[in-house]
N, C-alpha and C positions, 0 to 999 in steps of 0.2 A: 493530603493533596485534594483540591477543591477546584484546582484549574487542570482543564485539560484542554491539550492539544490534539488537532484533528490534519492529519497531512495525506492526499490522495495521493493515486498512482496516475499510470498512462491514461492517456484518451479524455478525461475526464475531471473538469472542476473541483471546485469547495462545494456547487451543488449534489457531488453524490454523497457528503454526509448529513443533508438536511434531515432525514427521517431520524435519524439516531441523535442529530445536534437539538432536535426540539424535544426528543427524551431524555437527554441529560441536563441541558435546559431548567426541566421541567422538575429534577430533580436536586435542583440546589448547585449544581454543575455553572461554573464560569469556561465559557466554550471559546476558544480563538483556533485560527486556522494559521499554518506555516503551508501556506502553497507552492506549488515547484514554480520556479522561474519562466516566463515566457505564457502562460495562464491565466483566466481571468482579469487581463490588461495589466497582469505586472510585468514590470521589465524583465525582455530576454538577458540571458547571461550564458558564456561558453558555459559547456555541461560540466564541468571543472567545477565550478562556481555553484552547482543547484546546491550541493549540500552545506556549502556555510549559508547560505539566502537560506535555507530552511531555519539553522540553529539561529540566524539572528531573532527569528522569532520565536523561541523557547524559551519560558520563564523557567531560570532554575529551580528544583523540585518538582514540575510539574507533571502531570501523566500526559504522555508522549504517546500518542495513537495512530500509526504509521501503515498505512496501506501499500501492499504490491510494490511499484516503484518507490513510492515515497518512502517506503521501510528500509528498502535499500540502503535509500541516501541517509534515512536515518541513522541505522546501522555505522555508516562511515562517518558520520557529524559524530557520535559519541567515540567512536573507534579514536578519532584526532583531537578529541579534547576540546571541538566546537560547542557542544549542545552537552549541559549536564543534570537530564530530565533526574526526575525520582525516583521513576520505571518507565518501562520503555514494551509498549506492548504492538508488538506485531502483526499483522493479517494477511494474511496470503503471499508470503515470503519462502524463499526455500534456499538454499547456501547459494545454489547458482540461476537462474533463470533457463539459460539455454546448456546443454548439456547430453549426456547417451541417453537412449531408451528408459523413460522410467524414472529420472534423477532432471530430466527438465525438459525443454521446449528444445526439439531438432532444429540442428541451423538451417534448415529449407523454412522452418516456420517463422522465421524473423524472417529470413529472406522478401519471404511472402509480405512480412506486414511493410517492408521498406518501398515492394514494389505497390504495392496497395495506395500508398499513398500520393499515387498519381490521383486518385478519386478518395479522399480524406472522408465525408461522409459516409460513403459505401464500406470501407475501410471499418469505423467505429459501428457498423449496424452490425458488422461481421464480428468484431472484439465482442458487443455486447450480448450476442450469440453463445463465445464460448464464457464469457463470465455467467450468463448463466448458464450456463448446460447445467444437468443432473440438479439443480435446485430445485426444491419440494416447492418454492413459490417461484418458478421460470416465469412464468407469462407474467406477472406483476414486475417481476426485475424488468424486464425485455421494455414493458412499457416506458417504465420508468425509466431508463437507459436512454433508450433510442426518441424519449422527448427532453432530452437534455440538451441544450442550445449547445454551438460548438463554445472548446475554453480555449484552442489552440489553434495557432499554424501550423501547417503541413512541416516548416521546418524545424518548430521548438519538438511537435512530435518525434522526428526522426531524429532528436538529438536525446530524446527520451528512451526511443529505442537504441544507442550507442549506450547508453548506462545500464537499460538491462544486459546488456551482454557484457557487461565489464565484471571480472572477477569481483567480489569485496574478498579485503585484507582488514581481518580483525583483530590484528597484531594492538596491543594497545587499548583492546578495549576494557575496562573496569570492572575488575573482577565482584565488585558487592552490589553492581545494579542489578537488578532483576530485571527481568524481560519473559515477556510472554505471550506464546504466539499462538495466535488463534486463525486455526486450519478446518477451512471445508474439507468434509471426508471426500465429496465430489467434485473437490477442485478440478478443471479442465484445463488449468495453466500452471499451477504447481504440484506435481506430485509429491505422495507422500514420504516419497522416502528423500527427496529436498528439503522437507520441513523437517523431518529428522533429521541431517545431518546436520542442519541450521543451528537446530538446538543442541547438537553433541560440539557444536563449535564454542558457543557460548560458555563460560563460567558460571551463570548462575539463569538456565532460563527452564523453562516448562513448557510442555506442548498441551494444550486444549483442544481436543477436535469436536466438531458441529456438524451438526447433519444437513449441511451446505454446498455449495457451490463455491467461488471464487471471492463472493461480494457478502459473508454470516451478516455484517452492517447493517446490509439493506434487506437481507430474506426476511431477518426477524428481529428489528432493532430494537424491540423492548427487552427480548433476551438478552440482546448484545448489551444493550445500558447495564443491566442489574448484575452481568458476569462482571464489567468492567468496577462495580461498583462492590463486587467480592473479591476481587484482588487482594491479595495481599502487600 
């Protein structure tokens, strides 16, 4: 595999894998983006629709690099036979998003982000808060974050938030892909024992933990290039 695919989550463009897309790059890496629906001026689409507009953009074989929500929808494009990467590697994913004490985000905290998005900016200074919380580089994230042009409308947002809270069903997904997810030990939006059960769901996947926050990509993407480039 020599192409890879780069797909973000909530809040946030194809610009938050610039730092890591110009070390792979730079690394003999052919870089393309599957962006979510309704983002950096692609056509909106009912949320039904994000995850095949994702798989139309996956070259078969290719390594599949899936953020937060995008990994989600990842998840379900290869669950349905839409997207048939090489491997499939994950970042800040956990079986369910919102969920009990511990295993995910309390429904008062989507709550929170549906009502927030009467002020959309304020909204994202806040997301980019808890992406980086407990990061050994926070104040670097935080700038970097919160000088990000907006990618979205207040309504493709809130149809972003409707898919984090929708179960995935991985009935169907292919037992010889590999997938591997890679967890900040100081995730503030997925905990770990979500990422664990994520990976007890799977058939054939690994848990990698980083002494990170929400966003390993962006704390320290030279690392993150050269782990993705030790994959198996």
């Amino acid at each position: 595999m020599n192409t890879v695919v780069l797909t973000h989550g909530w809040g946030y463009g194809d610009a938050v894998w610039a730092p890591l897309a110009a070390r792979l790059e730079a690394r003999g890496w052919t870089v393309r983006h599957a962006g979510l629906p309704g983002f950096d001026g692609r056509r909106a689409l009912p949320p039904d629709g994000w995850h095949r507009a994702l798989a139309a953009n996956v070259p078969d074989g290719a390594l599949w690099v899936a953020w937060s929500l995008g990994g989600r929808l990842a998840l379900r494009a290869v669950a349905e036979g839409q997207a048939h990467p090489g491997a499939l590697c994950l970042v800040g994913v956990g079986l369910r998003f919102v969920g009990p004490k511990g295993q995910g985000q309390p429904p008062e905290a989507l709550a929170a982000f549906r009502a927030g998005l009467a002020d959309p900016p304020r909204l994202l200074r806040r997301f980019a808060g808890l992406v980086a919380q407990g990061d050994p580089a926070r104040g670097r994230l935080l700038r970097y974050l919160r000088g990000l042009p907006p990618a979205a409308s207040a309504e493709t947002l809130a149809q972003g938030l409707e898919l984090l809270e929708a179960p995935l069903d991985l009935q169907g997904f292919p037992g010889a892909l590999p997938v591997h997810l890679l967890q900040g030990t100081e995730d503030a939006l997925v905990p770990d024992p979500a990422a664990r059960a994520l990976v007890a769901a799977l058939p054939r996947a690994r848990l990698h933990r980083l002494p990170t926050g929400h966003a390993p990509q962006l704390s320290d993407p030279e690392t993150f290039a050269s782990l993705l480039e030790a994959l198996p």
